[in-house]
C-alpha positions in Angstrom: -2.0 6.6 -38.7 -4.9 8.6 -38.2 -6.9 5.6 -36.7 -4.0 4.5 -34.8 -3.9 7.9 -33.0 -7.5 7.6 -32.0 -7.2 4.4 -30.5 -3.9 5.2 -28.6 -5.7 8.7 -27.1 -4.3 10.7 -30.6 -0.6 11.0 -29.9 1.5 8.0 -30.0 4.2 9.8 -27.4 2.2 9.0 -25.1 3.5 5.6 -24.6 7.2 6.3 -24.5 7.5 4.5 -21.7 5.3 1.5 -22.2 6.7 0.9 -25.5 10.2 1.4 -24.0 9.3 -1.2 -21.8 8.3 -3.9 -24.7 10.5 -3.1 -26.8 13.2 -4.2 -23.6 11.1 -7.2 -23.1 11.1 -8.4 -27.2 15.1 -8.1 -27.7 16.2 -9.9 -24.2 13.8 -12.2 -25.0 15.6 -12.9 -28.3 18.9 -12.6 -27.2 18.1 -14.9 -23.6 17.0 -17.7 -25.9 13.6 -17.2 -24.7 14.3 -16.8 -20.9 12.7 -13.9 -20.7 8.6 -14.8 -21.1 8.6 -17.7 -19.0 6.3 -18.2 -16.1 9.3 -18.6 -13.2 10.8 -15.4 -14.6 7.7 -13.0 -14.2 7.1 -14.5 -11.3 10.4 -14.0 -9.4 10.6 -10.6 -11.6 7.7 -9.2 -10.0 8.3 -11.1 -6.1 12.2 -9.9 -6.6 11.2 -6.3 -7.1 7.9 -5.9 -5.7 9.4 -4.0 -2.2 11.5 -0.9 -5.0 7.8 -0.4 -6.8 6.2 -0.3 -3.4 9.0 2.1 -2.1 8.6 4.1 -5.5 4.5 4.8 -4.8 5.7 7.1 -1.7 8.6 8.4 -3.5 6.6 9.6 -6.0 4.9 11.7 -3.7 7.7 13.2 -1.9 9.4 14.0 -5.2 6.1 16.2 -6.4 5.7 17.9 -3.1 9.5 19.1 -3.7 11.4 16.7 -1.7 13.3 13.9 -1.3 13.8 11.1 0.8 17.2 9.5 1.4 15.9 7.1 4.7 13.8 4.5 3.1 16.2 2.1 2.6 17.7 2.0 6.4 13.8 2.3 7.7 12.7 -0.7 5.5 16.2 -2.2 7.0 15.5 -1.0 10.9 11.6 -2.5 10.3 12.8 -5.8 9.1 15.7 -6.3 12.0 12.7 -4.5 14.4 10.0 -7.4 13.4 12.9 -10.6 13.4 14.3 -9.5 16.7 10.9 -8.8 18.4 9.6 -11.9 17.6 13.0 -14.0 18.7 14.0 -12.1 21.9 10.2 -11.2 23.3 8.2 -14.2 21.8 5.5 -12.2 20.1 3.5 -14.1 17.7 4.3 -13.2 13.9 1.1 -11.1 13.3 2.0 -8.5 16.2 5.6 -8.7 15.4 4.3 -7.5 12.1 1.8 -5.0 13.3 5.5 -3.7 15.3 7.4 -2.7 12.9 4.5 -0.9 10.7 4.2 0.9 13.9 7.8 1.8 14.1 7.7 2.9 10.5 4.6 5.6 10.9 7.4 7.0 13.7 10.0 7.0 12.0 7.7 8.9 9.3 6.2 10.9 12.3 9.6 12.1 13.2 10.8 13.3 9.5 7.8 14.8 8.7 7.9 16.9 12.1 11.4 18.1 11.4 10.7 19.2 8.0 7.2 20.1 7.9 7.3 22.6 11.8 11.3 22.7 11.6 11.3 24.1 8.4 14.6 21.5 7.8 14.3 20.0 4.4 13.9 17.3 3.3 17.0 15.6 1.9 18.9 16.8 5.5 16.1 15.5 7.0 16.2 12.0 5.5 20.2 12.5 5.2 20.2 12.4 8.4 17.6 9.2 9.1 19.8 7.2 6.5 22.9 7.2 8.6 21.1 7.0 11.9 18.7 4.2 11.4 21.6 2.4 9.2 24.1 2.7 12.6 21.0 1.4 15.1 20.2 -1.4 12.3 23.6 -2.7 12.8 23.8 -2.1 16.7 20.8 -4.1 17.6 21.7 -6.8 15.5 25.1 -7.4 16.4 26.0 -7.5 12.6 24.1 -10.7 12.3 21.0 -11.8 10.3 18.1 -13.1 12.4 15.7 -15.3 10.9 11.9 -14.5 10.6 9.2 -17.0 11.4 7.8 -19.2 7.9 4.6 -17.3 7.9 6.4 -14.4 6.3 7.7 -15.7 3.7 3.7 -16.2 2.5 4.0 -11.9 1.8 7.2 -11.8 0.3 7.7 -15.4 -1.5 4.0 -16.9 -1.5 1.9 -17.3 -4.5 -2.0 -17.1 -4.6 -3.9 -20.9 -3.8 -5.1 -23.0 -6.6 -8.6 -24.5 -6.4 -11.6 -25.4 -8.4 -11.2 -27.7 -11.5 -8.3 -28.4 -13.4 -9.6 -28.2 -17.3 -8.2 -24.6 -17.2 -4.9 -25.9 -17.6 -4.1 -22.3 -15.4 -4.0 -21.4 -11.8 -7.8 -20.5 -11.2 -6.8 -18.0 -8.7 -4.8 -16.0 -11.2 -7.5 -16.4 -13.9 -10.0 -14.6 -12.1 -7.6 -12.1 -11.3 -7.1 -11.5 -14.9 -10.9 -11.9 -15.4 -11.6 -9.2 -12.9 -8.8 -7.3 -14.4 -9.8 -7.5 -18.2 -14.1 -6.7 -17.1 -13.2 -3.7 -15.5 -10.6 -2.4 -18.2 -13.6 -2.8 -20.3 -16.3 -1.3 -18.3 -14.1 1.6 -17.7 -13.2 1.8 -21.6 -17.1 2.1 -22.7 -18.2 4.1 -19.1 -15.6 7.2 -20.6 -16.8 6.5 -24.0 -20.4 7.5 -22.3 -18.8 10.5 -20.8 -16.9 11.7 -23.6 -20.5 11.4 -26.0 -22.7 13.0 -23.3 -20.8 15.9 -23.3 -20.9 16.1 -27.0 -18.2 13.9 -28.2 -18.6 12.2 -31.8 -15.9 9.4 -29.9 -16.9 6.6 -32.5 -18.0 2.9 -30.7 -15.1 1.2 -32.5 -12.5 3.3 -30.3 -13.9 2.1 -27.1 -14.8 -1.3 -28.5 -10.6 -1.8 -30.5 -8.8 -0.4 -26.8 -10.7 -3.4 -25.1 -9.8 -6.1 -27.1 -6.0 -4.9 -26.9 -6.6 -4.8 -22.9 -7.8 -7.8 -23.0 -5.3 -9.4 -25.2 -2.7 -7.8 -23.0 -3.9 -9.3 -19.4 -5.0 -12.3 -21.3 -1.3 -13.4 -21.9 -0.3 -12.2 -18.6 -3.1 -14.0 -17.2 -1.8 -17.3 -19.3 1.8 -16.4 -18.5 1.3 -16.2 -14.4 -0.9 -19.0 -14.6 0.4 -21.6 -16.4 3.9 -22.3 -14.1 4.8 -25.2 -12.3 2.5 -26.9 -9.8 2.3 -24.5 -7.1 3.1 -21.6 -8.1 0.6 -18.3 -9.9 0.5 -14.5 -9.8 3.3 -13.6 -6.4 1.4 -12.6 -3.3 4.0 -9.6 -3.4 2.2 -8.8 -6.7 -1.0 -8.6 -5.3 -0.3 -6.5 -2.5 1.7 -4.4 -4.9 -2.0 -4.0 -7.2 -3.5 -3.0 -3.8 -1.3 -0.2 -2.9 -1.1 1.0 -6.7 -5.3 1.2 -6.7 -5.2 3.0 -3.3 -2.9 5.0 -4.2 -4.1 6.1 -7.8 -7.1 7.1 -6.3 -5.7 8.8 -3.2 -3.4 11.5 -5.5 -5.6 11.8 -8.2 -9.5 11.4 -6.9 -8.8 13.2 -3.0 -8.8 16.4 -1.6 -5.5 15.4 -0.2 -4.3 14.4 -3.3 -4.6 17.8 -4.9 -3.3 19.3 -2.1 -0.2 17.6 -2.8 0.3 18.6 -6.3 -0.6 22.0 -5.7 1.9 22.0 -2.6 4.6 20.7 -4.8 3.4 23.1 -7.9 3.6 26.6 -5.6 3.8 26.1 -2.3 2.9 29.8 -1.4 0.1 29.9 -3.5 -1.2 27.2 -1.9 -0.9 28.5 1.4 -2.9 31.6 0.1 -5.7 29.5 -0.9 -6.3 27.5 2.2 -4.5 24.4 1.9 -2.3 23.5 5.3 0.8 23.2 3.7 2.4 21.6 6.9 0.0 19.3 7.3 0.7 18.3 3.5 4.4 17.8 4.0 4.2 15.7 7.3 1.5 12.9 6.0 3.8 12.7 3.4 6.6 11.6 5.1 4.9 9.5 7.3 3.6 7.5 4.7 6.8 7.6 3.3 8.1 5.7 6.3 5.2 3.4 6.3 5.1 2.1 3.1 9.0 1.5 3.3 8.0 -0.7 6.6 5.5 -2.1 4.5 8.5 -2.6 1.6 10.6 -4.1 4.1 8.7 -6.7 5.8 7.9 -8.4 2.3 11.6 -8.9 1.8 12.3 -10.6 4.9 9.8 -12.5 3.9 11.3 -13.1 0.9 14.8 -13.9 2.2 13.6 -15.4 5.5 15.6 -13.4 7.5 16.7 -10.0 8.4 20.0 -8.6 7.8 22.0 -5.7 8.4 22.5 -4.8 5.1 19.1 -5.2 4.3 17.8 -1.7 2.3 21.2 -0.9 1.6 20.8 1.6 -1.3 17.1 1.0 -2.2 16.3 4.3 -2.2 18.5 5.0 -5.1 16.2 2.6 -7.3 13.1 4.0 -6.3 14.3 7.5 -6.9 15.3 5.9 -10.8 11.9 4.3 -11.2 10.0 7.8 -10.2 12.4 10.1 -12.7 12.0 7.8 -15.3 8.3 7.2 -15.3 8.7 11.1 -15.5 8.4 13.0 -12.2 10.0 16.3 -12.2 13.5 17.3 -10.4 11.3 20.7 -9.1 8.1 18.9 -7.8 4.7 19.3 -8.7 4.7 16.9 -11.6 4.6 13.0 -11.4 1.7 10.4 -10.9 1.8 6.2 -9.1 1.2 4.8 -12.7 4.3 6.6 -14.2 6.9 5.3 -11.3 5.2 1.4 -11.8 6.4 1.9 -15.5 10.0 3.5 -14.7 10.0 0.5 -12.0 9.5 -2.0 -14.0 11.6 -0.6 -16.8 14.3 -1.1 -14.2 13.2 -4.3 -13.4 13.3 -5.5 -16.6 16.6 -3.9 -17.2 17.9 -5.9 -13.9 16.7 -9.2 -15.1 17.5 -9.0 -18.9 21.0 -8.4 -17.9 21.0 -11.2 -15.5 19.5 -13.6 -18.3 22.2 -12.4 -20.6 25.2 -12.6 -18.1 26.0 -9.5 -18.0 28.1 -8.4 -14.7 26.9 -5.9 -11.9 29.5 -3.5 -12.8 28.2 -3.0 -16.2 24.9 -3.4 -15.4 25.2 -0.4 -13.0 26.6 2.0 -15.4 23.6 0.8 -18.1 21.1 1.6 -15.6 23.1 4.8 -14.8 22.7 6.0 -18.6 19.4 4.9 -18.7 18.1 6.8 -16.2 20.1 9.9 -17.4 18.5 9.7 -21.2 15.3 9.1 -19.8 14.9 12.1 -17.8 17.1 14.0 -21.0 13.9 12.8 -23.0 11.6 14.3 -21.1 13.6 17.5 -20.6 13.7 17.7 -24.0 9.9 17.6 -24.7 9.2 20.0 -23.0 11.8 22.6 -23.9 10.7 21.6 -27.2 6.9 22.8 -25.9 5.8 19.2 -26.3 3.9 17.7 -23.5 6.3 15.2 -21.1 5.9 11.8 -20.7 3.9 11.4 -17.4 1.3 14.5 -18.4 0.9 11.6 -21.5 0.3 9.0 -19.4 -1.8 11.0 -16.9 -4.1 11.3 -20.2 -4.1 8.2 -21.3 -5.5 6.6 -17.9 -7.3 10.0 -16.9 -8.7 11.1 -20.2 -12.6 11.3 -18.7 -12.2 11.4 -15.4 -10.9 13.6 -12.8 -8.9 16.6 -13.7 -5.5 16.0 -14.7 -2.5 17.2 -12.2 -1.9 20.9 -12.3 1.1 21.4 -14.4 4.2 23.6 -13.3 2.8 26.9 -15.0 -0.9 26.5 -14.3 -0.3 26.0 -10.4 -1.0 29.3 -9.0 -4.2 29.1 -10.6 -4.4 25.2 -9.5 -3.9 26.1 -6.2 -6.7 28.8 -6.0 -9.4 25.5 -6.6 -7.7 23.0 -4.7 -9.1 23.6 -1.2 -12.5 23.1 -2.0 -11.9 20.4 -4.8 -14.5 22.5 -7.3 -12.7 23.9 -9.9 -13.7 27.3 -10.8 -14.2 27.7 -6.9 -13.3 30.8 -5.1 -10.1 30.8 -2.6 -10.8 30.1 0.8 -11.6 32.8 2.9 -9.3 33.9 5.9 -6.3 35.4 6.4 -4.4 32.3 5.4 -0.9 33.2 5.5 2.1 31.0 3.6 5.0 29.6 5.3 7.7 31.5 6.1 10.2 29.5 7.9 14.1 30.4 6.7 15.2 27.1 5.5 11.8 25.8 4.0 12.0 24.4 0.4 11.3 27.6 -1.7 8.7 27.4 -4.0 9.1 27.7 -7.9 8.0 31.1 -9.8 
């Protein structure tokens, strides 16, 4: 157990989640007949879901800066009707059509983030409001009708990477040097912390570094194999790859950036923050806007996807993307939460989705398992950490984080988080200046 422990980062906890998430994948495997690991599956599990886990990177974000966002669903909806109808009625080609509607959604995410972040209005009224409005203009401009989307789309929301080079592989060669380049830099990243962790003093035995990167690359091997070995035509979604983009950008925006610790010290204590220099307005607004932009993004690969745009399109995805962020283990107050934790709640979900499916399983009862899902996972983590134990995402953050940059500031230690945060140096003094915190009547309060 011992030696287990040291490979896995010394607490097996860590990997609630994860091992939640195989252990959903083993038993509808066994009770779809094996329709669960096949290569058309994966594929149209991760093309199918692709624009929640892109919609659950912002999420995650507003949810630890304290807020919420209701809108993202009718935005993704208005981008998507935006894009079709600007390229039917004006003749636009596809590529500025598309460049349009991630231009409407930095507004859209320009005009929440200004009510909340200099109106003081928060959040969830904010985006309360956005969700009926942009639902009702959705519907006026397209005369409750779908309008179809030129064929280039559907290569970012249905397309699959090109095959090439020689065919002894027996495997899509595009998706076998993703996994390539996915299993060298697992590895280099294993034994470049192991070099960390023994400068500093660490005994960290080679075997640790040495047993993590075989079961890496035993795990991206099979997906590699999986992905790869479909029918003629088909390999690792396009939607997939765009999704390993943004998760990459996005890792290293919240957890390597000035910007980034702004936001968890923001969503930690926001007054403290202010004290300390960081322009907590400024915060809350580029939050938002991304927000907005990355449901635009989220809604242009599923018109894509379905070829068309429709006035129902979006219609309660923010509801799933909230579920993915809360069960990869953000918390209700803010301040807590990281990208990789909402990929694992999302794809628990997915999972969920598509095991249920396999099994035939209607949507009513699938609706109230992923209801009581959702509620024992958060229950779980509540109940670590009333226990004193650490919760699920500070695991994870651990487990991907262990030797590099500092870890999140956690919900007690954000005062002092917040005093570092401007100036990135930890052990830094506060900034100088009569920095004062916002005081605006209906702002989001900020926790003890």
């Amino acid at each position: 157990m011992k030696r287990l422990k040291d490979v896995f980062g010394g607490n097996i906890q860590q990997y609630t989640m994860v091992l939640a998430l195989l252990v959903l994948i083993v038993i509808f495997q066994i009770t779809s007949d094996g329709k669960m690991l096949t290569p058309s599956n994966f594929q149209n599990l991760i093309s199918g879901n692709a624009y929640v886990l892109i919609l659950a990177i912002g999420m995650v974000m507003v949810i630890v800066i304290g807020q919420i966002d209701l809108s993202v669903g009718s935005v993704a909806g208005l981008v998507g009707m935006t894009v079709a109808i600007s390229i039917r009625d004006f003749g636009v080609p596809w590529w500025v059509g598309l460049l349009i509607g991630l231009v409407v959604g930095i507004a859209i995410g320009s005009w929440q983030g200004f009510w909340l972040a200099h109106m003081g209005i928060p959040g969830f009224i904010t985006t309360l409001a956005g969700l009926m409005a942009f639902r009702g203009v959705v519907i006026w401009i397209s005369g409750s009708i779908s309008v179809p989307v030129p064929n280039e789309f559907s290569f970012f929301g249905a397309g699959y990477l090109p095959e090439w080079g020689p065919a002894f592989t027996g495997l899509n060669n595009s998706t076998l040097v993703l996994g390539i380049i996915g299993i060298a830099y697992f590895t280099w990243a294993q034994f470049r912390n192991h070099a960390k962790a023994v400068k500093r003093g660490s005994d960290m035995p080679i075997w640790i570094p040495i047993t993590r990167s075989v079961l890496i690359a035993l795990a991206l091997g099979y997906l590699t194999y999986l992905f790869g070995s479909g029918r003629t035509g088909t390999s690792f979604p396009v939607p997939g790859v765009i999704l390993l983009i943004l998760v990459i950008i996005y890792h290293i925006i919240t957890q390597r950036t000035t910007f980034g610790r702004h936001i968890y010290a923001v969503g930690g204590n926001r007054a403290a923050a202010a004290l300390s220099g960081v322009n907590t307005k400024r915060t809350y607004f580029l939050v938002m806007l991304n927000m907005s932009f990355l449901a635009a993004v989220a809604g242009i690969l599923f018109v894509g996807r379905s070829t068309s745009a429709g006035p129902s399109d979006g219609n309660m995805w923010e509801l799933d993307a909230i579920a993915a962020v809360f069960i990869g283990g953000a918390a209700v107050s803010g301040g807590i939460g990281t990208v990789f934790g909402s990929m694992i709640g999302g794809l628990v979900m997915a999972v969920l989705n598509n095991g249920l499916m396999l099994n035939g399983v209607g949507q009513d009862k699938t609706a109230v398992i992923k209801g009581l899902v959702l509620l024992a996972a958060v229950a779980f983590d509540v109940y670590n950490k009333n226990q004193g134990k650490a919760s699920i995402i500070g695991h994870l953050t651990k487990a991907f984080q262990r030797d590099n940059a500092p870890a999140e500031p956690d919900a007690a230690l954000a005062g002092a988080a917040a005093t570092t945060v401007a100036s990135g140096d930890p052990g830094a003094a506060p900034a100088a200046g009569p920095v004062q915190p916002d005081t605006e009547p209906n702002a989001p309060l900020s926790r003890p």
